[in-house]
Structure formats: structure tokens, C-alpha cells
C-alpha positions in Angstrom: 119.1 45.1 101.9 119.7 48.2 99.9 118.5 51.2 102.2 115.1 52.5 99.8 115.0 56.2 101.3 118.3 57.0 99.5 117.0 59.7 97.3 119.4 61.2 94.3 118.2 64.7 93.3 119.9 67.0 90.3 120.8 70.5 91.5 121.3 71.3 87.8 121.0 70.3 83.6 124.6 69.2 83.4 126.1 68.1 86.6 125.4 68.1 90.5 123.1 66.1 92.5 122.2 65.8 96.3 122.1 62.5 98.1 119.7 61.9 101.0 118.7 59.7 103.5 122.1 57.8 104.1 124.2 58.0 107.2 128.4 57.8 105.8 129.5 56.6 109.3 127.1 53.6 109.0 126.2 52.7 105.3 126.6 49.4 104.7 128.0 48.5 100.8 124.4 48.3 99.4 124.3 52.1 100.6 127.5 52.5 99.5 126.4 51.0 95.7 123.8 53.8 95.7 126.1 56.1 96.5 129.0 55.6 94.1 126.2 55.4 91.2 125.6 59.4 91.9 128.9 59.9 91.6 128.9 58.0 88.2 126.1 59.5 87.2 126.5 63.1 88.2 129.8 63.4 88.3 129.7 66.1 92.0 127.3 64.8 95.0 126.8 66.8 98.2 125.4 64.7 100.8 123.7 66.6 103.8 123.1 66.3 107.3 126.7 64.7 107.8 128.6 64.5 111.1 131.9 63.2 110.7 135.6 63.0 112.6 138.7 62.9 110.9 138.4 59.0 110.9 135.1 58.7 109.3 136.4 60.8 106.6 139.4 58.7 106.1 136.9 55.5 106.3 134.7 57.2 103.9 137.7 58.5 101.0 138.9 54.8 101.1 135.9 53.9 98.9 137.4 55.7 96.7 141.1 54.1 97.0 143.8 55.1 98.6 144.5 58.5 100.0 146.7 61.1 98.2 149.1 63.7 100.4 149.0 67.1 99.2 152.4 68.9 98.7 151.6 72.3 99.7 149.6 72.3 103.0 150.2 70.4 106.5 148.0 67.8 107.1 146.4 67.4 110.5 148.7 65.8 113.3 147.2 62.7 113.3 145.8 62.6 110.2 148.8 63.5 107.6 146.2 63.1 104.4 143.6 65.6 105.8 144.3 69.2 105.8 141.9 72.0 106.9 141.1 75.0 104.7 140.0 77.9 106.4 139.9 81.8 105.5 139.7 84.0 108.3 137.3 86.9 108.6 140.6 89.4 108.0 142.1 87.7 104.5 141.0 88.5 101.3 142.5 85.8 99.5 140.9 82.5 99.1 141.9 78.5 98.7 141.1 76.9 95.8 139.6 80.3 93.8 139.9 79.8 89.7 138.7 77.0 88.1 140.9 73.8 87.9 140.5 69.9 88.3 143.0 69.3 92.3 147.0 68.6 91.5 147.0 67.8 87.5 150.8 68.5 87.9 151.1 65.2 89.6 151.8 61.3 88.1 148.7 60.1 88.7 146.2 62.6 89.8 143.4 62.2 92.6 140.5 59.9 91.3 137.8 61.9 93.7 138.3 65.2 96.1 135.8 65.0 99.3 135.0 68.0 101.2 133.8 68.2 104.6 132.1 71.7 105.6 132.8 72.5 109.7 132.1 76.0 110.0 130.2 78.6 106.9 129.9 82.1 106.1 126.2 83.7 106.6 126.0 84.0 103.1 128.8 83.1 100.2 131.0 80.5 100.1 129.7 78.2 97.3 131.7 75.8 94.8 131.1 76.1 91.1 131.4 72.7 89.7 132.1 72.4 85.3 131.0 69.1 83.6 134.2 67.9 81.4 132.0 65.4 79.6 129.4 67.9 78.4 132.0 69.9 77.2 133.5 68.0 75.2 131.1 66.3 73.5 129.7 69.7 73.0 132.7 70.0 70.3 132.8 69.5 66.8 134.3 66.2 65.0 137.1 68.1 63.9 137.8 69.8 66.8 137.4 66.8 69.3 140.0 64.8 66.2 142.7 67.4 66.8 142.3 68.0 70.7 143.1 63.6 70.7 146.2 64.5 69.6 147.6 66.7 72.7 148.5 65.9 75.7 149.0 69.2 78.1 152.1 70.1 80.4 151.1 70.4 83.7 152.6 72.7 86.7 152.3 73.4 90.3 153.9 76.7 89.5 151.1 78.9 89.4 153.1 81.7 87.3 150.1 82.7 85.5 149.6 84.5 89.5 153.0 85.2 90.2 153.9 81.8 91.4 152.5 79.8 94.2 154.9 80.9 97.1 153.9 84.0 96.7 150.3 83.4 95.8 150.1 80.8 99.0 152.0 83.7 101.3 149.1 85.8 101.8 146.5 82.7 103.0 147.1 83.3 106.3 144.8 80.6 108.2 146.7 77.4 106.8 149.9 75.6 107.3 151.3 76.4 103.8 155.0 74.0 103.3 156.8 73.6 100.1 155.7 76.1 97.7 159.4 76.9 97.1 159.5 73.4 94.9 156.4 74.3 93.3 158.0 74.7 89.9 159.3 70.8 90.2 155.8 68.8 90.2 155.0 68.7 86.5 153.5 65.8 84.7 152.1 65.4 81.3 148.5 64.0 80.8 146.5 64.1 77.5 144.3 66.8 77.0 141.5 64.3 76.3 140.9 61.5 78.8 138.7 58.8 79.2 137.3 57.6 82.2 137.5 53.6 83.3 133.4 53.3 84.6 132.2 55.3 82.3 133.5 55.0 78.8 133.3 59.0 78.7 135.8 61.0 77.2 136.2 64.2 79.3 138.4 67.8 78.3 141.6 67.2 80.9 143.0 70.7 81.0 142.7 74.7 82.7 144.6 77.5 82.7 145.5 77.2 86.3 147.8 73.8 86.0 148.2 73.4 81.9 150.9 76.0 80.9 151.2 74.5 77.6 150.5 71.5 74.7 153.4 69.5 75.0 155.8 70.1 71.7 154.4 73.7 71.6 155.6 77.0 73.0 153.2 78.4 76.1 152.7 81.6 73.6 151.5 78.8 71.0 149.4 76.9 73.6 147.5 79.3 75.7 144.5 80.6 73.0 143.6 77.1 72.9 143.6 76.5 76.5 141.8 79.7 77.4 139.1 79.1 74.9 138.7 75.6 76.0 138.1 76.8 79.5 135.8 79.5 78.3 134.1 76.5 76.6 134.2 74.1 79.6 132.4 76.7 82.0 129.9 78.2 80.1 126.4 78.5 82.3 125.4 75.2 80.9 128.0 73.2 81.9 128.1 74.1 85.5 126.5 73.1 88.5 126.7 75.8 92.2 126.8 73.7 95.6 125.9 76.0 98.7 127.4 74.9 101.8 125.9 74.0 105.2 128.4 72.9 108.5 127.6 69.1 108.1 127.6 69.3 104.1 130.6 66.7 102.3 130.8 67.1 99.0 132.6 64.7 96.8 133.0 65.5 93.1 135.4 63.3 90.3 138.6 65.2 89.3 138.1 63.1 86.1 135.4 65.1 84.4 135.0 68.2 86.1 136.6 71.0 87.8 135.3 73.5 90.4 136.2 76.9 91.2 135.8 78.2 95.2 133.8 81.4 95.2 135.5 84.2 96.9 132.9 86.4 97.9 132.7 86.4 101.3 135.1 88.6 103.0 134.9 89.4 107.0 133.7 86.2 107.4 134.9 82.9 108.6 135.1 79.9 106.3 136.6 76.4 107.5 136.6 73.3 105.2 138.2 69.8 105.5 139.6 68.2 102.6 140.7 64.6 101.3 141.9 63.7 98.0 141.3 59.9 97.5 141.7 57.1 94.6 145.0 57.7 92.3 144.5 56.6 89.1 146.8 55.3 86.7 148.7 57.4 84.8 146.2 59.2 82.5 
């Protein structure tokens, strides 16, 4: 039987809800079914309360397909899909800061990010999330016609901040590997997707990974994809998860993006991520 005290609450107009009264290390897949339909439905969930190893996380990301390596940070010994993102109370340079949707410069990118919270600053910390969807349907006829068209060029690059070997070089409390082949993970995905449960059509680009339209010069491309990420994370859009030790978050890399807040130096912040589910190529 479907566990009845699963409760689904928004956290905002747009996107963002939290999930109660389910245990991830036990649900059975009628818990499961309640779960996934947040997700659908409000596209980031953060789910409470949670205690879980390295192996329930696994167990838990495998709902979601299977699990995705990251190029640019070691995963845990055992666990080569898992790697731990911490800042330490002396750096002043976050993981995951500026808004983007996780590793759009790869072939077929993660279908859902899940983030595991183990230890939290007294105060700061929090993820902005953007709804995708809202923004683009947000867009006029004409605007939405011509954006159908486009399909972006992804990097890993980072040159917009100097490049990601030296942007990586100064986070301190993580096993950066491989940012010197940063500038070989590109891929090409439409600027407009649409997403397989949902029928939505979501904006697929950000100034962090998209460095240009595909056929057009960067210095042709980038007012378009600055104002479209202007657009995307206006107030309206976006949704702000506060952490707690315990707290997993899982949000769909489909139809939104999230931005880690950097705005708690001196303190110590240590998160465990998984990116689960490749899709097909977009």
C-alpha cells in the first residue's frame, strides 16, 4: 500500500517543493511513485530528515537511471560516481556558484542531480533553483519560434572566468583532476528541449556552459544568451532550498538550473553529490 503520510508541500509560485514522511533507505515503489510525481511536478524536491551512506545514495540515484562520472573531481574510493563538495572555513571560492543546469558540455547530460547535505554553515549556504518551463513559456510566439531554431555549443571551459583550471585551482577542499582537458568536452544541444514525462518544452542554455548558437560567432551569440538568463532567473522563476545535515535534494537538470549561494565564508560547508539518469542525446 501507498504510504498516505507522504506530504508534498511548495516552497515557492514556480518551482520547489518538500517531501515528508518517507524514509529513502526503506520506501517501497508505491513510495517511490509518490516521490518521482514531486519531481514531475515541481521540477526540485528536498526531502528532510534523511540519513544516508554512500550506498543508500547510490540505491537511491538508480531510480533515476544509471549513474554519471564527473570529469573534474575524484569520486570517493569506493564509490567512483560520488564525490564530496566541501568549502573550508579559510576559502573564499565556492562549488557550483553561477547559475547553470550540471555538465551541458557532455553527450547526453545527467537526467537528475541529488544532493546529500553532511555538515552546514550556521547561517548561508542555500541553492537557488530557476524553473526552465516557466520561462519559456513566459516568451512570446515569435520569440519561442526563433529560439526552436538554435541549438547552443556547449563547453567545460569555463573561459568566461578565466578557464576552469584556474577557476578549480583555488577550491582547496576537493580532489580537483582533469581541468587541463576542460576545453575538450563540448557537445551541442538545442537551445529549446522538451522533456519525455512531461510534454514540456524547457529554455536549455546559461552563460556558464553555452559560449555560443551554433553557426554564430560567441560575439553574435552572447546578448541572446545573457538576456535569456536574465529572463530564466527573474524572482518569479526561482525557488531558494535552505540546507539542514540530513537534507537530499534532487532537482531535474531538464528544466531548471540552480546557482550555490556563496555567502558564507569562515564557515564549513560539506555536500555529497550524484548525478543520475543520462538521457538521450537532447
Amino acid at each position: 500500500m501507498a504510504n498516505n503520510s507522504i506530504t508534498v508541500t511548495p516552497i515557492a509560485g514556480s518551482l520547489g517543493a518538500e517531501v515528508t514522511g518517507v524514509d529513502l533507505r526503506t520506501m517501497d515503489n508505491h513510495d517511490w511513485a509518490q516521490v518521482h510525481q514531486a519531481f514531475l511536478d515541481h521540477k526540485v524536491i528536498a526531502i528532510r530528515g534523511q540519513d544516508l551512506s554512500p550506498q543508500d545514495l547510490m540505491d537511491v540515484g538508480a531510480r533515476f537511471g544509471e549513474p554519471n562520472h564527473y570529469p573534474f573531481v575524484k569520486g570517493m574510493d569506493d564509490f567512483p560516481f560520488l564525490f564530496d563538495i566541501v568549502k573550508e572555513p579559510s576559502e573564499t571560492r565556492n562549488f557550483g556558484g553561477g547559475w547553470h543546469s550540471d555538465t551541458t558540455y557532455m553527450k547526453t547530460p545527467p537526467l537528475a542531480t541529488l544532493l546529500y547535505a553532511l555538515e552546514t554553515p550556521e547561517r548561508g549556504g542555500d541553492t537557488l533553483y530557476c524553473d526552465m518551463v516557466a520561462a519559456y513559456e513566459s516568451l512570446s510566439d515569435r520569440l519561442k519560434e526563433m529560439l526552436g531554431t538554435l541549438k547552443g555549443v556547449n563547453s567545460a571551459g569555463l573561459k568566461h572566468v578565466g578557464g576552469r583550471k584556474a577557476h578549480h585551482a583555488v577550491v582547496g577542499g576537493m580532489k580537483i583532476t582533469g581541468t587541463e582537458d576542460a576545453d575538450s568536452y563540448e557537445a551541442v544541444h538545442p537551445i529549446v528541449r522538451t522533456v519525455e514525462e512531461t510534454g514540456q518544452k524547457a529554455l536549455y542554455c546559461s552563460i556558464g556552459h553555452t559560449v555560443a548558437f551554433e553557426g554564430m560567432t560567441q560575439e553574435e551569440s552572447k546578448p541572446m544568451i545573457d538576456w535569456l538568463q536574465a529572463h530564466a532567473t527573474r524572482p518569479e522563476f526561482t525557488c531558494r532550498v535552505h540546507w539542514k545535515p540530513g537534507t537530499l535534494t534532487i532537482w531535474d537538470n531538464r528544466r531548471a538550473m540552480h546557482n550555490a549561494i556563496n555567502d558564507y565564508h569562515g564557515m564549513r560547508r560539506h555536500m555529497r553529490r550524484l548525478t543520475s539518469g543520462p538521457t538521450n542525446p537532447v
